[in-house]
C-alpha positions in Angstrom: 22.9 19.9 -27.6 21.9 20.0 -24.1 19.4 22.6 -25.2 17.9 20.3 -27.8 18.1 17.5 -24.9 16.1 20.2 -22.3 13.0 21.0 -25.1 12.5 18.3 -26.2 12.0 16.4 -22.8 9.7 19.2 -21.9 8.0 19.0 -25.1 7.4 15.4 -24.8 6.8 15.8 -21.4 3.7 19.1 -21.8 2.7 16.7 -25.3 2.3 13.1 -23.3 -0.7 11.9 -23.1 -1.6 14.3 -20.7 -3.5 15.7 -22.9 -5.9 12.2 -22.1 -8.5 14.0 -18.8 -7.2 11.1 -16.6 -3.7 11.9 -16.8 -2.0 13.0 -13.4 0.6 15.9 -12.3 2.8 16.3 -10.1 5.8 18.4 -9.4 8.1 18.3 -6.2 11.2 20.2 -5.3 13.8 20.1 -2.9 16.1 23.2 -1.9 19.4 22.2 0.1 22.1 24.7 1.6 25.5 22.7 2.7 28.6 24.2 4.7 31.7 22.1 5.6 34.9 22.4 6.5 38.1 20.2 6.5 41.6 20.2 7.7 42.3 18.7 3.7 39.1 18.3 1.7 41.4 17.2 -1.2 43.9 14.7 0.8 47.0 16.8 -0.6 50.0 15.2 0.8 51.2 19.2 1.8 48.0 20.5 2.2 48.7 24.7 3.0 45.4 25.0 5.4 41.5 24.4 6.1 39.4 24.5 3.5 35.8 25.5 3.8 32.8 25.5 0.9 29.7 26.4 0.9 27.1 24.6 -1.8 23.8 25.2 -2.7 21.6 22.6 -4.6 17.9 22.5 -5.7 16.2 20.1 -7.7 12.8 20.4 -9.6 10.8 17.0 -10.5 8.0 16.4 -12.9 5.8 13.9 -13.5 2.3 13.1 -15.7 1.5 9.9 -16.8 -1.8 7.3 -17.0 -2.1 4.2 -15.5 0.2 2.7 -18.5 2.7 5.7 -19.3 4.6 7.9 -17.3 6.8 10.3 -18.1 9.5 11.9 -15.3 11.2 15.2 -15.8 14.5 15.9 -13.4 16.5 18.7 -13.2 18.9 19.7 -10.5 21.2 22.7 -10.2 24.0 24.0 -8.1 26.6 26.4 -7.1 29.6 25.9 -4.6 32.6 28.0 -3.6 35.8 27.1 -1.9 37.3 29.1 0.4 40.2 29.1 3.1 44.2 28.6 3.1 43.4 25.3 1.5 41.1 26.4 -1.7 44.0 27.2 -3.5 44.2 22.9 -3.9 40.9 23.2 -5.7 40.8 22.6 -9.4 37.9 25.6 -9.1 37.3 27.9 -6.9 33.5 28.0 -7.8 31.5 25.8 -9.8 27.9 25.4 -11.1 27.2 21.2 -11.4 23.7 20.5 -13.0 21.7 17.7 -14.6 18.2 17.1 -16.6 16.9 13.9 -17.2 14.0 12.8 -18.9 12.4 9.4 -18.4 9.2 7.6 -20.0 8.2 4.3 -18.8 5.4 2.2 -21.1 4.0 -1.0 -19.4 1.8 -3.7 -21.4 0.3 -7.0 -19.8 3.4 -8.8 -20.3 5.8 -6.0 -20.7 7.6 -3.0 -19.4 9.2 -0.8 -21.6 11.8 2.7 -20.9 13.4 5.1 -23.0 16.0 7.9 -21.2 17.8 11.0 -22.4 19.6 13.0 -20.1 22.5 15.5 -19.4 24.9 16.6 -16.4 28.3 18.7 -16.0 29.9 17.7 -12.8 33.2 18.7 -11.1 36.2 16.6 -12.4 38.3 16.7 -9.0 35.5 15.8 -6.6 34.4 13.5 -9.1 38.0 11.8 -9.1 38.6 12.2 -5.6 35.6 9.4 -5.2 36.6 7.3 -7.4 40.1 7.1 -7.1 41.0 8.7 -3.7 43.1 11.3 -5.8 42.4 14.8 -6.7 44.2 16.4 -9.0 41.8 17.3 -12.1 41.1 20.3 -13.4 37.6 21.3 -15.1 34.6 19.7 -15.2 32.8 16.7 -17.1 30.1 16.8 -19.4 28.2 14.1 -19.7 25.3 13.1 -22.7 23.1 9.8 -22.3 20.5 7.8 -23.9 19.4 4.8 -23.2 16.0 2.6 -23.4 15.3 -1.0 -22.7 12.5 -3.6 -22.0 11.4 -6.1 -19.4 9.2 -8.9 -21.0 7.6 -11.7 -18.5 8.6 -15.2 -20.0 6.0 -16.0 -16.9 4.8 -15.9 -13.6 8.3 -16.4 -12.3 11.0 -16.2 -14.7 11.7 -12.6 -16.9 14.4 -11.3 -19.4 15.8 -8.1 -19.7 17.1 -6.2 -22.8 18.6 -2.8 -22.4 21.2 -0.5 -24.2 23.2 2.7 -23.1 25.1 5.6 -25.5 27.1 8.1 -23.8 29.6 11.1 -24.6 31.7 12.6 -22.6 34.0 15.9 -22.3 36.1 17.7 -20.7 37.0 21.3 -20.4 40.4 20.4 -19.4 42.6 20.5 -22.9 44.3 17.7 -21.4 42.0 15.4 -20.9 40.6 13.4 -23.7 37.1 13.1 -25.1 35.4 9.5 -25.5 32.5 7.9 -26.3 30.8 4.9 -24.7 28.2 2.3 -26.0 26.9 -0.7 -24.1 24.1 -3.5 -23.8 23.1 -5.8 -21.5 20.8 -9.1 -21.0 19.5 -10.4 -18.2 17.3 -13.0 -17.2 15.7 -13.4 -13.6 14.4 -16.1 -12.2 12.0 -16.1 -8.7 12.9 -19.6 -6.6 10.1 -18.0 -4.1 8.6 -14.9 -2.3 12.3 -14.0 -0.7 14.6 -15.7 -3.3 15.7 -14.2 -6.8 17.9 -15.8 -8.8 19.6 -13.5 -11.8 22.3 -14.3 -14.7 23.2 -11.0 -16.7 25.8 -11.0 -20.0 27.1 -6.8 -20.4 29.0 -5.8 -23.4 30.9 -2.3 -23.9 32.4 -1.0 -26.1 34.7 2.4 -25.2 36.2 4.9 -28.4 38.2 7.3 -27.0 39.0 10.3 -29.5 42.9 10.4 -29.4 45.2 10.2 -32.4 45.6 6.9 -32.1 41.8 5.8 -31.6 42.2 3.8 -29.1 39.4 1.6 -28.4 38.3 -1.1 -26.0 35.4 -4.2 -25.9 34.6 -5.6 -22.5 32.2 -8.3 -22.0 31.5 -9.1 -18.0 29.4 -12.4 -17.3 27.8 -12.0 -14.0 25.5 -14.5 -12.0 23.6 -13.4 -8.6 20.7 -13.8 -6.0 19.2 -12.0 -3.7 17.1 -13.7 -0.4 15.5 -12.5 3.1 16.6 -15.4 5.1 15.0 -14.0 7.8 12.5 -11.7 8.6 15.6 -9.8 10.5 18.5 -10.9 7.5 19.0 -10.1 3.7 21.5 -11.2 1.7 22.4 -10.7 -1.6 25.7 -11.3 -3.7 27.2 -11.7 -7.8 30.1 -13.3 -9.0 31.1 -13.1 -12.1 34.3 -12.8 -15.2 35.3 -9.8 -17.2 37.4 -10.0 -20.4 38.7 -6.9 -22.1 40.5 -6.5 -25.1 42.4 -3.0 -26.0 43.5 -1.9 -29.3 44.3 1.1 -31.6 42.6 1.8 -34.9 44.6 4.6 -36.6 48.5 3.3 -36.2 50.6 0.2 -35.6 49.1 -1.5 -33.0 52.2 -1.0 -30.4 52.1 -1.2 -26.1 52.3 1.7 -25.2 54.5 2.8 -22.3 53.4 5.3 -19.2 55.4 8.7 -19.3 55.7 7.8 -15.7 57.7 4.4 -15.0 55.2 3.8 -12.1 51.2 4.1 -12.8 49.4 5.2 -9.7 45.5 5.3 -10.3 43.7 8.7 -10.8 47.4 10.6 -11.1 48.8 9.9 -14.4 46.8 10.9 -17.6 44.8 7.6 -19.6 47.3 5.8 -21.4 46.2 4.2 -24.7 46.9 0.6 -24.2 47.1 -2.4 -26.3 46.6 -6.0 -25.3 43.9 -8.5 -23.6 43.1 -10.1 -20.4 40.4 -11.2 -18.2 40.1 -11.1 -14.3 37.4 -11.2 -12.0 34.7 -9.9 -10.2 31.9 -10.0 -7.3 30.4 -8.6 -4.6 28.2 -9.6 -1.2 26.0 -7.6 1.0 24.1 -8.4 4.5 21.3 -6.6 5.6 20.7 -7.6 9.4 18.1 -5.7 11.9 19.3 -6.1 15.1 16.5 -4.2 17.3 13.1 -2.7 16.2 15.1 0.4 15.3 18.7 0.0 14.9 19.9 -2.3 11.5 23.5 -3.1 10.7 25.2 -3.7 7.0 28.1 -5.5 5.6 29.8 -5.5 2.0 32.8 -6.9 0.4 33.2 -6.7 -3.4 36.1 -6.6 -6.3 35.2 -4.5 -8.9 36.7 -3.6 -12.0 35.5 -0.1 -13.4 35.9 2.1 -15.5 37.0 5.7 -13.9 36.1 9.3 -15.2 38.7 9.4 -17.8 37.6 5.9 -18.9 40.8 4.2 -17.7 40.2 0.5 -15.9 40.5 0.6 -12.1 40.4 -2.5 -9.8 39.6 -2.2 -6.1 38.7 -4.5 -3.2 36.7 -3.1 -0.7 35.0 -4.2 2.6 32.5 -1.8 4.2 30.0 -1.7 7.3 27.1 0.6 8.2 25.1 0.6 11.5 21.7 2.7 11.4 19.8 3.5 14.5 16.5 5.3 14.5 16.5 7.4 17.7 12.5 8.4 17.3 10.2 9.9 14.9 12.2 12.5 14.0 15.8 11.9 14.6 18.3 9.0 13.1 22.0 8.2 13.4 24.3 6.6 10.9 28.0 5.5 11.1 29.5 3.8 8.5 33.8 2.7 7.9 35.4 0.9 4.7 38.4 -0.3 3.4 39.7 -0.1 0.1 42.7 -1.3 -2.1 42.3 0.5 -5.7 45.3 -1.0 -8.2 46.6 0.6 -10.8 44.6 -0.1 -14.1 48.2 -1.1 -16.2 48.1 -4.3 -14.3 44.5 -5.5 -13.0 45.1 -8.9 -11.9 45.1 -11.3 -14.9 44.6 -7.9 -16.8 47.7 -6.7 -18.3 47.9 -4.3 -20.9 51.7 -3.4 -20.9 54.3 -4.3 -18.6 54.9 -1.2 -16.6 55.2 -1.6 -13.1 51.6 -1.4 -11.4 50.7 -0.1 -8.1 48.7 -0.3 -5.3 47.2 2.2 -3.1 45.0 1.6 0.5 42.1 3.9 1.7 40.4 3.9 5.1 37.2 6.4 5.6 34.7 6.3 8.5 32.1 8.4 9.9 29.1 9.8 11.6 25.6 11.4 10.7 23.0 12.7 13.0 19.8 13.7 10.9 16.5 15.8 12.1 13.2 16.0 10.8 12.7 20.0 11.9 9.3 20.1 10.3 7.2 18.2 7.5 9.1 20.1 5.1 12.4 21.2 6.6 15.3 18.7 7.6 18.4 19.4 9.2 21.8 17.2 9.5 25.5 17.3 10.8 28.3 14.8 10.1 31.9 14.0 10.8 34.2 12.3 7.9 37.8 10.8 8.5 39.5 10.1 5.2 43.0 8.4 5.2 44.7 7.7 1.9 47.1 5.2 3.8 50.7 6.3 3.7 50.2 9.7 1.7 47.3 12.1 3.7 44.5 12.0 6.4 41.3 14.7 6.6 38.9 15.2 8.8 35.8 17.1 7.9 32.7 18.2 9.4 29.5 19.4 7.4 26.3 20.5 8.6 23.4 20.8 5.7 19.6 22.4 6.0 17.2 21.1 3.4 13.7 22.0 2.4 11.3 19.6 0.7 8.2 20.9 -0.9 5.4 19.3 -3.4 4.0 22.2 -5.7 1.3 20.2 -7.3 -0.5 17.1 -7.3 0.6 13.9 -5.0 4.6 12.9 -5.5 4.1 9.8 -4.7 5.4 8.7 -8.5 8.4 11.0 -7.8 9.1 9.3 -4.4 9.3 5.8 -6.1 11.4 6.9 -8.9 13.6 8.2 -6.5 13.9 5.5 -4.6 14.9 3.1 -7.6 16.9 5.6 -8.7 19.2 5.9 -5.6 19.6 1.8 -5.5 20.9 2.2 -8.6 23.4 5.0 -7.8 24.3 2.8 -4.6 24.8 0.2 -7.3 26.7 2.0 -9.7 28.8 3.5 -6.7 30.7 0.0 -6.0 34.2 0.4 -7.5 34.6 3.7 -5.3 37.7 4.6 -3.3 34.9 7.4 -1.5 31.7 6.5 -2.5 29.8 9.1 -0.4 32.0 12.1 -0.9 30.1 15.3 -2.2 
């Protein structure tokens, strides 16, 4: 399948209306090499040694379109390797993570339409590790998406939003169990004024997993937001919002079912098939304040309840804070610290599915990036990570990675904005992370 997925994004992609004399190209790619090291990369409460890896990542981007269709091609490959006393904690030694996606965006006076198809295999541990603070998976993911949606303007300040989402995922791990993922979501935005956005949004989801029981969940999540510059110097944006889920099991009696282990601790015991309803909450805050001409400072707080890799619910409350100083032209430095409590997914506030015992576990990260613009293409930059998973295992880990940007043909400034949206959304997406920036 991800064959079928790779033509026919590039035939759709060589067959768009390129053909047209006023279509534009471009293509840009970006070649990174990465070595770090770490006293525990995986937080193993015995952890036998240092662990270094090395990992090296390039990514190829396309893009034609007219002024009213574009089409993006991404692809991005890599390899990594352990190595050190410590490697023998990793799930694999070696590993070859890679994605394509391909994107086509269609804009009308009054609306803006997108269709997606994409694939990506990924590692399961450091894929856990962020999201749960644990890392004891074995394998990797594989991951298969569509998804389209379109933006039509009710006026000059008010639009809705329509989009929908498919996914399949697997595992090479036997153990772990395949599922499938469908979900749709509304949203209507309202502008009070240049600096003030006001949005509602309604998500539904609905998760099959492919065990003998076929266990399935729906999850609606109401959510209402804004987002305002206050000040020339201060952003601010937040949501608030409910989430009711509802777990049951198509194939047998309809029975709670009870954790091998008497205690659930997120990310270590397998996804239990649960049975049973609840709702809880949700919502998140951010500040955006520039203290000098060159130095800006962040703050977020937010309660989140996600799904993990494996599909099982996780809740965590987190506080974070960022401070971002441009030195000059070429140089910039970052440090950044959060806070995390990530419960059990058995017992998620009002959210009960069963009535094992739920537990609660606390994460502390902080750290430091210095970055340098070498040349217009080459970049260069060295960091220091502390990672405590309170109570069970510290790290500490420095990485130092070399990149090399180039632009093949035609201007990338398309590819630079898609990027850039693209990344927000990650950043988006990423809230609900024990480690958010782990690699």
């Amino acid at each position: 399948m991800k064959i079928l997925i790779v033509i026919a994004a590039l035939g759709v992609f060589i067959l768009a209306p390129g053909a047209a004399v006023a279509a534009e190209v471009a293509i840009k790619g970006n070649l990174t090499e990465t070595a770090q090291a770490s006293n525990n990369l995986f937080l193993s409460g015995n952890p036998p040694g240092w662990t270094g890896e090395s990992n090296t990542f390039g990514t190829l981007n396309f893009y034609t379109g007219t002024p009213d269709t574009s089409y993006f091609l991404d692809t991005n490959y890599s390899y990594y390797r352990y190595f050190g006393p410590g490697a023998v904690d990793a799930g694999l030694q070696w590993g070859t993570p890679a994605s394509v996606t391909f994107r086509a965006n269609h804009l009308t006076e009054l609306d803006r339409f997108y269709a997606a198809a994409s694939w990506s295999r990924s590692d399961a541990q450091v894929v856990q590790l962020a999201q749960t603070g644990v890392a004891n998976a074995r394998g990797s993911i594989n991951t298969y998406d569509v998804n389209a949606g379109v933006t039509h303007d009710l006026g000059r300040i008010d639009t809705i939003s329509l989009g929908a989402d498919w996914n399949t995922v697997s595992f090479t791990d036997p153990t772990q169990i395949p599922y499938n993922d469908v979900s749709s979501t509304l949203t209507w935005t309202h502008i009070f004024s240049p600096t003030t956005s006001f949005y509602n949004s309604v998500v539904f989801d609905w998760f099959s997993q492919e065990d003998p029981n076929n266990s399935q969940r729906l999850l609606w999540r109401f959510l209402t937001g804004a987002q305002s510059q206050l000040t020339p110097r201060l952003t601010v944006s937040g949501q608030i919002g409910l989430i009711f889920a509802n777990a049951y099991q198509n194939a047998n009696a309809q029975t709670p079912q009870t954790p091998v282990s008497p205690i659930f601790v997120a990310g270590v015991t397998p996804f239990q098939p649960l049975v049973g309803a609840g709702h809880g909450w949700v919502g998140n805050i951010g500040l955006s304040y520039r203290l000098l001409k060159n130095t800006s400072v962040s703050f977020s707080a937010a309660q989140a309840i996600t799904p993990v890799f494996n599909g099982q619910l996780q809740q965590t409350s987190s506080l974070g804070i960022g401070i971002s100083h441009q030195i000059n032209t070429l140089s910039s430095l970052n440090f950044f610290a959060s806070y995390v409590v990530a419960t059990s997914p058995n017992q998620i506030g009002p959210i009960q599915f069963s009535q094992a015992t739920a537990t609660s576990s606390d994460f502390f990260s902080a750290g430091v990036q210095y970055s340098y613009q070498l040349t217009r293409e080459w970049s260069a930059s060295a960091s220091y990570t502390f990672r405590d998973s309170i109570g069970v295992a510290t790290s500490s880990t420095v990485l130092f990675s070399l990149s090399k940007a180039f632009t093949l043909v035609g201007n990338p400034t398309p590819i630079n904005l898609a990027e850039a949206a693209r990344g927000r959304l990650r950043a988006q997406q990423s809230i609900g992370y024990v480690f958010p920036g782990y690699q």
